[in-house]
MIDOSE-1310 file (N, C-alpha, C; in nm, 2 decimals, decimal comma, always signed):
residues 166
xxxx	-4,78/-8,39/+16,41/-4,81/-8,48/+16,29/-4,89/-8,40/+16,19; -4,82/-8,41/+16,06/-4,92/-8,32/+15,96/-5,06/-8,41/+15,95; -5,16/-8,28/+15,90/-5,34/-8,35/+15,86/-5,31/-8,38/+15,74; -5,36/-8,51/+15,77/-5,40/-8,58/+15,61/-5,47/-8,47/+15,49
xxxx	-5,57/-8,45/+15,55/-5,65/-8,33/+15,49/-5,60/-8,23/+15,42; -5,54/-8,16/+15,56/-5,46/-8,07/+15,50/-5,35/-8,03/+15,37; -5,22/-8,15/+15,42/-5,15/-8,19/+15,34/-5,19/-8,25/+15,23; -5,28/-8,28/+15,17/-5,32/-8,36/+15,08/-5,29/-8,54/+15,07
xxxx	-5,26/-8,57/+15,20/-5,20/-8,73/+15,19/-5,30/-8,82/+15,17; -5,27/-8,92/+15,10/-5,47/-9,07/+15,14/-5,41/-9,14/+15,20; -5,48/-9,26/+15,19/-5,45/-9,35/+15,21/-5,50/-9,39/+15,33; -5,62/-9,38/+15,36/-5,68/-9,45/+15,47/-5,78/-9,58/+15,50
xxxx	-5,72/-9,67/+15,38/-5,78/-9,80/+15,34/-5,67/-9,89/+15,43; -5,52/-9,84/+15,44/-5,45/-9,97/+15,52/-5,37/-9,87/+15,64; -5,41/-9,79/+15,69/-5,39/-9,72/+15,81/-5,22/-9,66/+15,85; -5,13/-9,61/+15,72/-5,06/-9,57/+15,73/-5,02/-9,44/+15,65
xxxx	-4,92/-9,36/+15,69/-4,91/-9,28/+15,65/-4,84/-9,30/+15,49; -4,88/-9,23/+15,36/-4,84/-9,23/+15,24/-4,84/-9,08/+15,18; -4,72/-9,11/+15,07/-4,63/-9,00/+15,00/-4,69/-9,00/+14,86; -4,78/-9,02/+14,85/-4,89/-9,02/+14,74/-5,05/-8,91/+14,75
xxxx	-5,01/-8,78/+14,69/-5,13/-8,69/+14,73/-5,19/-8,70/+14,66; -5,32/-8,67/+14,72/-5,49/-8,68/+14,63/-5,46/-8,62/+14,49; -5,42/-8,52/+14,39/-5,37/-8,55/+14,29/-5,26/-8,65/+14,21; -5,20/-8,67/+14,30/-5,07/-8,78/+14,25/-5,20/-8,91/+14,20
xxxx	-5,26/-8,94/+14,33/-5,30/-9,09/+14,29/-5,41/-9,07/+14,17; -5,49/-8,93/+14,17/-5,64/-8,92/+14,01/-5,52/-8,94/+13,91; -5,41/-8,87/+13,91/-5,29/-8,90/+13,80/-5,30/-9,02/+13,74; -5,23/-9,09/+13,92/-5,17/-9,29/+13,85/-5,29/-9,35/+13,81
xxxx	-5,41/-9,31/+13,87/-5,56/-9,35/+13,79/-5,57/-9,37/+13,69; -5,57/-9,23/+13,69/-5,63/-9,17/+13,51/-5,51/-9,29/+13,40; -5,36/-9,28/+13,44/-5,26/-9,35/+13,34/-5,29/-9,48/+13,36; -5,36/-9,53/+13,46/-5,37/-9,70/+13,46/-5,48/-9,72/+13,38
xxxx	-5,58/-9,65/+13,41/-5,69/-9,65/+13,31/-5,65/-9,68/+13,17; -5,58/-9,57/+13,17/-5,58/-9,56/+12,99/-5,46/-9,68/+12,95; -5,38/-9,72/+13,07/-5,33/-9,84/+12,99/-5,41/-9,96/+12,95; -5,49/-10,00/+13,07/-5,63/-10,07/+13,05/-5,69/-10,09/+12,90
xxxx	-5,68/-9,95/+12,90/-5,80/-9,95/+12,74/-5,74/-9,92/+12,63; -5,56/-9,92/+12,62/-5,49/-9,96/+12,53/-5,47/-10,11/+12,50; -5,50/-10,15/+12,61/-5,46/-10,27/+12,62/-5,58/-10,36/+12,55; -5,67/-10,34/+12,56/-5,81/-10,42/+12,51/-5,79/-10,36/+12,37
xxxx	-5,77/-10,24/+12,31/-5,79/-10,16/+12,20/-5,69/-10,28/+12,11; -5,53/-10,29/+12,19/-5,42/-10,36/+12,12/-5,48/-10,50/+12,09; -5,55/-10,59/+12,16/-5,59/-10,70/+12,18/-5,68/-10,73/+12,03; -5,83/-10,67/+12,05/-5,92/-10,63/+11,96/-5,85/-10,59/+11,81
xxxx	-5,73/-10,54/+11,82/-5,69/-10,49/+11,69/-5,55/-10,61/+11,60; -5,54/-10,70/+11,75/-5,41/-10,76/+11,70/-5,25/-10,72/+11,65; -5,29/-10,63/+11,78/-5,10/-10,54/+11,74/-5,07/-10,51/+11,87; -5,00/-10,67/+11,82/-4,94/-10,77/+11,91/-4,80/-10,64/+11,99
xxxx	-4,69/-10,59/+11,92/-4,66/-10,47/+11,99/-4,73/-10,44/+12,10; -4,82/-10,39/+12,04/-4,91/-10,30/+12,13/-4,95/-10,35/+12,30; -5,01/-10,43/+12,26/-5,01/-10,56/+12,40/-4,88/-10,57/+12,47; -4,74/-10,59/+12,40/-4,63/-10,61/+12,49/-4,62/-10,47/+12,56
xxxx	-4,61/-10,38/+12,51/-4,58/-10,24/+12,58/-4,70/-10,22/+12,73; -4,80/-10,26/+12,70/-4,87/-10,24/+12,83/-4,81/-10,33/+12,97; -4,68/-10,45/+12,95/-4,66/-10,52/+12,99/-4,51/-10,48/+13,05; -4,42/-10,51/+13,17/-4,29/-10,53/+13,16/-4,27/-10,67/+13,12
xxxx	-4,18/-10,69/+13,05/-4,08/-10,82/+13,02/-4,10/-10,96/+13,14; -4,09/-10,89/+13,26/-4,11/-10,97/+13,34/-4,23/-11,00/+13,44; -4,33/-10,97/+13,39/-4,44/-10,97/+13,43/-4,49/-11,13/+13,43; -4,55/-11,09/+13,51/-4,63/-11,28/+13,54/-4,79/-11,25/+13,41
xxxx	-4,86/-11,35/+13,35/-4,97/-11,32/+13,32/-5,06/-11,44/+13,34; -5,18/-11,48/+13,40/-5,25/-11,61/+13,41/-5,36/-11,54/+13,35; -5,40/-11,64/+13,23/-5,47/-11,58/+13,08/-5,54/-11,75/+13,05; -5,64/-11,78/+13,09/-5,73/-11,90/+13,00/-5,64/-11,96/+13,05
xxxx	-5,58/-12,05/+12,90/-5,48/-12,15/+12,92/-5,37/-12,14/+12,97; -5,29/-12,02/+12,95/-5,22/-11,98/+12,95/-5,16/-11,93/+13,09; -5,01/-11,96/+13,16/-4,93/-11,93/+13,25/-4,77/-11,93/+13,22; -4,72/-11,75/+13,22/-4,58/-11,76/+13,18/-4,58/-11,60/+13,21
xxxx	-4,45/-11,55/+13,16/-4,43/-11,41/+13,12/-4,48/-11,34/+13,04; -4,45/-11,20/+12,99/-4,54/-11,10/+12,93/-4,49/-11,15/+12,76; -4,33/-11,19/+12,79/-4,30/-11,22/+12,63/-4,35/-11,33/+12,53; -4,37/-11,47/+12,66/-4,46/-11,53/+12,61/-4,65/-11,54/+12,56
xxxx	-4,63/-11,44/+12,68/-4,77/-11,43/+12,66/-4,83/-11,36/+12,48; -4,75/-11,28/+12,53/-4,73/-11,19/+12,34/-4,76/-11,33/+12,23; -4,67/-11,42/+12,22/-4,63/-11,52/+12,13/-4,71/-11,59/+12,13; -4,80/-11,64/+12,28/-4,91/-11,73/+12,29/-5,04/-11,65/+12,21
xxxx	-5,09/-11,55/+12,22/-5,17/-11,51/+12,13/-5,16/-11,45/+12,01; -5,01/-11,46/+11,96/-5,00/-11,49/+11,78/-5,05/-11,59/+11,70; -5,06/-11,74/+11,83/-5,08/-11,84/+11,80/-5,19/-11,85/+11,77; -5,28/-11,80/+11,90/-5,41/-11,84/+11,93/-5,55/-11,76/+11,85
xxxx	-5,49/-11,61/+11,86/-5,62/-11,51/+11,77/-5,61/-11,49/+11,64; -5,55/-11,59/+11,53/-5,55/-11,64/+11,46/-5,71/-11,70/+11,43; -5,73/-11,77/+11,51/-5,88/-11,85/+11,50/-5,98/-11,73/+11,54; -5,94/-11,60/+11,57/-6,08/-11,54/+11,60/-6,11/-11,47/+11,52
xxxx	-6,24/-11,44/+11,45/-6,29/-11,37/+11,35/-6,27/-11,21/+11,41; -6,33/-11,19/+11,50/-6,35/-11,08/+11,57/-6,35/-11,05/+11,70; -6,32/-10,96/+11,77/-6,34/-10,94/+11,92/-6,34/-10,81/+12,00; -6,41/-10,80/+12,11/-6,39/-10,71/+12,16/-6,40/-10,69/+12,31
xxxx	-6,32/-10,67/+12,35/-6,32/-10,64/+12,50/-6,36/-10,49/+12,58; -6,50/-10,50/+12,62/-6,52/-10,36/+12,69/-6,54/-10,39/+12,83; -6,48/-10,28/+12,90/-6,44/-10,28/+13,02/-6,51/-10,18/+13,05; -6,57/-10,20/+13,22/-6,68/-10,14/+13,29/-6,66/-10,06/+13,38
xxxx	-6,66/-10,18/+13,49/-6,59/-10,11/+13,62/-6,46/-10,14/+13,61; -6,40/-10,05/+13,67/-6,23/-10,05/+13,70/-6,24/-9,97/+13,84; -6,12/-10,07/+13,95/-6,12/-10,03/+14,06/-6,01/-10,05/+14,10; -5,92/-9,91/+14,13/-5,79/-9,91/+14,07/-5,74/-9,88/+14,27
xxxx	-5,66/-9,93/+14,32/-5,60/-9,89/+14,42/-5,43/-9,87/+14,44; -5,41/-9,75/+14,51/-5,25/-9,66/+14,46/-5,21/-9,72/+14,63; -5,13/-9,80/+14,56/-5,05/-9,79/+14,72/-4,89/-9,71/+14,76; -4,86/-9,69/+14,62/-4,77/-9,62/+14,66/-4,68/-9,52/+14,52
xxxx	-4,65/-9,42/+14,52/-4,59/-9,34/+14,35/-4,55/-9,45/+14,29; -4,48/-9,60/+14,30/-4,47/-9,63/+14,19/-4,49/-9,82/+14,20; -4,63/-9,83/+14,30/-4,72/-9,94/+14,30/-4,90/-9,96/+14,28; -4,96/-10,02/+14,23/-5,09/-10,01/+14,26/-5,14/-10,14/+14,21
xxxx	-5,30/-10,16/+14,20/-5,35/-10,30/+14,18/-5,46/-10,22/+14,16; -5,54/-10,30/+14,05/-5,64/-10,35/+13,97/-5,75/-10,39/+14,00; -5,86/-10,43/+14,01/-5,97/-10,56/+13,95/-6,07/-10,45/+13,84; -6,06/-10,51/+13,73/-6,14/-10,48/+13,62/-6,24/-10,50/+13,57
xxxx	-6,37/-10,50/+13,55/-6,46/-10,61/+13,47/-6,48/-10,58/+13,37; -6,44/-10,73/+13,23/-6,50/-10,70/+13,11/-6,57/-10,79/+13,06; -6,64/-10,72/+12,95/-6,75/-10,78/+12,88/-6,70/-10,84/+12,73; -6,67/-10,96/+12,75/-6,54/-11,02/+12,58/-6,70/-11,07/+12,49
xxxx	-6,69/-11,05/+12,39/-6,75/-11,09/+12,30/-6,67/-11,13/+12,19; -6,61/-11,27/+12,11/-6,55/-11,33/+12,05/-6,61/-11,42/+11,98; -6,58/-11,40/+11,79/-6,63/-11,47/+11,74/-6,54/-11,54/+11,66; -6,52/-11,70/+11,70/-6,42/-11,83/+11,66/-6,48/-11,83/+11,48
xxxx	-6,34/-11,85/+11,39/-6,35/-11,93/+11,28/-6,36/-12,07/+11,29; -6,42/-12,15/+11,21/-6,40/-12,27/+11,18/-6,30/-12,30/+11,11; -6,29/-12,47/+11,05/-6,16/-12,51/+10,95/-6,23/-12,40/+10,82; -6,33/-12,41/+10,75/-6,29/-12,33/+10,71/-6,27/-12,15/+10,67
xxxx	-6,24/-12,17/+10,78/-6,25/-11,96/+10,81/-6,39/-11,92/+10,83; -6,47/-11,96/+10,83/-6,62/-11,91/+10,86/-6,62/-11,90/+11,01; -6,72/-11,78/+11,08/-6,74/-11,77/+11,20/-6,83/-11,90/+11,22; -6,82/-11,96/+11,32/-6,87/-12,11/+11,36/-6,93/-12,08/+11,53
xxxx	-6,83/-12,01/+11,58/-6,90/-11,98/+11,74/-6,89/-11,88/+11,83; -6,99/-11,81/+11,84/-6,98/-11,70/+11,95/-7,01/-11,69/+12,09; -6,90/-11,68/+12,17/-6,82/-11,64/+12,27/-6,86/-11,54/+12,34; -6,93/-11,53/+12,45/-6,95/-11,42/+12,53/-6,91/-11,46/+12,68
xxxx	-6,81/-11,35/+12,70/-6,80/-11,41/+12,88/-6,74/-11,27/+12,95; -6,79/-11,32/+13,10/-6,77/-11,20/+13,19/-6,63/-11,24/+13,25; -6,52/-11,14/+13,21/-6,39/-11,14/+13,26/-6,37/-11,05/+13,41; -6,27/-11,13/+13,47/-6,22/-10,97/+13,64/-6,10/-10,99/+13,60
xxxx	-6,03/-10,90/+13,55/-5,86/-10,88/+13,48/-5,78/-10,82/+13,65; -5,78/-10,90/+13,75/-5,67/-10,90/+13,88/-5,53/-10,87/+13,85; -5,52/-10,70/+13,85/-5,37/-10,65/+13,79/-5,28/-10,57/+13,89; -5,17/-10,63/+13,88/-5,07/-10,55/+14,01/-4,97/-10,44/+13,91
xxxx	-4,98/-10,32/+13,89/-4,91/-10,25/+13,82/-4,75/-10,19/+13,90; -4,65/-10,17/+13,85/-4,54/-10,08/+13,81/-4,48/-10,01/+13,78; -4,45/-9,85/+13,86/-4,41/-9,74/+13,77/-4,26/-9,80/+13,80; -4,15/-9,84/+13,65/-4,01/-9,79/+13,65/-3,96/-9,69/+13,56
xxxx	-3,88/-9,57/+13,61/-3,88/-9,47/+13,54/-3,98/-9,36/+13,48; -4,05/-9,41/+13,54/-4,16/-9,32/+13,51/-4,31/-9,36/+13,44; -4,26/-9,50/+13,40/-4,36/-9,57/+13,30/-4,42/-9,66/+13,40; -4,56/-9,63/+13,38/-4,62/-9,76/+13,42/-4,72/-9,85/+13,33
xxxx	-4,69/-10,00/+13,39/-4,69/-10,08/+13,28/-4,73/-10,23/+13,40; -4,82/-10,33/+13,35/-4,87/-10,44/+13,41/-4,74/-10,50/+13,46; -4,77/-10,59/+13,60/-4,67/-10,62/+13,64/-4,72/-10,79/+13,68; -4,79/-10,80/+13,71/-4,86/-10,90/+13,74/-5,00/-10,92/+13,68
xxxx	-5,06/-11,05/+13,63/-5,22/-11,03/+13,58/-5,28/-11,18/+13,57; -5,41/-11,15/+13,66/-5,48/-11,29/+13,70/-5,61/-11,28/+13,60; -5,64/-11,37/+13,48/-5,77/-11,32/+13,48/-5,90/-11,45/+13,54; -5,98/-11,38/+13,56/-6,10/-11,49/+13,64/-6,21/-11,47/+13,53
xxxx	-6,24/-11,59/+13,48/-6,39/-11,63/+13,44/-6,51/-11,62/+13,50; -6,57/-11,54/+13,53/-6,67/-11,51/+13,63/-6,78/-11,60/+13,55; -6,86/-11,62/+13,41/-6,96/-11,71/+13,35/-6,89/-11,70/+13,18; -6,95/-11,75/+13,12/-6,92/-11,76/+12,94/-7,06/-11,85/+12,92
xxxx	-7,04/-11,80/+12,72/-7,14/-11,85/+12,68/-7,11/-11,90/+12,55; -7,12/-12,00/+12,49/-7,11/-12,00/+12,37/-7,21/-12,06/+12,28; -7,24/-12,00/+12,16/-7,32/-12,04/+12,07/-7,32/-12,03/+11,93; -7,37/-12,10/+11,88/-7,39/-12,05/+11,69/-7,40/-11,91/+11,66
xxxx	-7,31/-11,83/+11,63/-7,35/-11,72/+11,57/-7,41/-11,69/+11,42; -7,51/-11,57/+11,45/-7,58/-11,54/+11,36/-7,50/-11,51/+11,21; -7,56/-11,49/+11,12/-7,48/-11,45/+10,99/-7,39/-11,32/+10,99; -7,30/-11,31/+10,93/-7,24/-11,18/+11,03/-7,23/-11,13/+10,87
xx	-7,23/-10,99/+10,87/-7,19/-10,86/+10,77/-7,11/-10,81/+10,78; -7,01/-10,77/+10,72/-6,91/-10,68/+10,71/-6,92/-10,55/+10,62
């Protein structure tokens, strides 16, 4: 039997042998990461595009209100960030686990800061909450892209925000 070591194989979190070497998986890392923080960047910027591409078509997403696919999901926050003045999602810890070249999962933690318009377009309330973005990712053809996504409210806060400057 080849050495894990040797050969470069991991995978000694679920006690079987895997075809994913200690390079392969810093790889699918490094690319989940940076889908991650395309993904918040797309969100924050409202390009809405942008957001679908981090997604397959058939992806599940459980989002606040929201429970459906990646396409709806798209549509539901054309609707919804409409009402937000501003936002930003930064992300902290990321704990990314490779189960296999073209499977892996997620838990994320971010820090959303969101400031709501009122009727009339004025910032009226700010929004701070601690998100765990629970993601099961996808490599097809080479691309990988969200496949599944749970997010959990860990606390929020909301208040009057201060006068804001642009």
């Amino acid at each position: 039997m080849p050495s894990r070591e040797r050969d470069g194989y991991v995978n000694q979190r679920v006690g079987w042998e895997c075809a994913v070497s200690a390079v392969d998986e810093s790889v699918i890392e490094r690319v989940i990461t940076k889908l991650l923080l395309r993904y918040a960047h797309a969100v924050d910027r409202r390009d809405y595009d942008a957001v679908a591409r981090c997604y397959w078509p058939d992806a599940i997403d459980e989002h606040a209100t929201f429970r459906g696919n990646a396409v709806d999901y798209v549509a539901w926050l054309r609707d919804v960030l409409p009402a937000v003045a501003v936002s930003t999602h930064q992300f902290t810890n990321i704990l990314i686990d490779v189960h296999s070249p073209t499977d892996a999962s997620s838990e994320t933690y971010c820090l959303n800061v969101s400031v709501f318009c009122g009727t009339e377009g004025e910032p009226d309330r700010l929004s701070t909450a601690h998100l765990r973005y629970l993601d099961r990712f996808e490599c097809r053809n080479g691309d990988w892209r969200i496949s599944d996504r749970r997010v959990v409210t860990d606390w929020s806060r909301s208040e009057t925000p201060p006068p804001m400057v642009r």
